[in-house]
N, C-alpha and C positions, 0 to 999 in steps of 0.2 A: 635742217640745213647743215649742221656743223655737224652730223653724222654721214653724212655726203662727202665732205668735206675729208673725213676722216678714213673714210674705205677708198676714195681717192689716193689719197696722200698713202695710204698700206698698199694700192695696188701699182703703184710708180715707186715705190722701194722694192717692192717683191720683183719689176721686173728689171729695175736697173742690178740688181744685184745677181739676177740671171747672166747680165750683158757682162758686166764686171767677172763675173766669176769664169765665162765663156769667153773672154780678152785675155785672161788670168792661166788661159789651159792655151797650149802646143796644139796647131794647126786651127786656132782661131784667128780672125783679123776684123780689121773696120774695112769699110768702103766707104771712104767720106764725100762720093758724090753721092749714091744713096741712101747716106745715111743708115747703114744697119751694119749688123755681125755678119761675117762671112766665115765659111767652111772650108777647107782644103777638101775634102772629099766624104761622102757616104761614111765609110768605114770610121773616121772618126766623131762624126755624128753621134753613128749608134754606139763610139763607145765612150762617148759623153754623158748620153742618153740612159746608158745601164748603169756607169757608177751615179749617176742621181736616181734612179730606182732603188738601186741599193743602199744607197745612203739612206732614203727616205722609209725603206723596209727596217733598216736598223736602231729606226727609234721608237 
């Protein structure tokens, strides 16, 4: 149970710190009636999307 518990609690840090870090970057926003992240468009998406590739290639 407290192993449950515990991959829980790591899988709502990994993804608030996606939201956070996507709030955190230029042509991110909230939309506080649906509650989520919003995009300004496609093109900054994918180039969200490459520098966390690369980030994640870099280690």
């Amino acid at each position: 149970m407290a192993k449950d518990v515990q991959n829980k609690m790591k899988r709502l840090k990994d993804k608030y710190s996606s939201a956070y870090d996507m709030l955190n970057t230029s042509g991110f926003g909230w939309d506080d009636t649906h509650k989520c992240v919003t995009v300004d468009g496609p093109k900054i998406l994918e180039a969200y999307l490459k520098a966390i590739r690369e980030a994640i290639l870099d280690e």
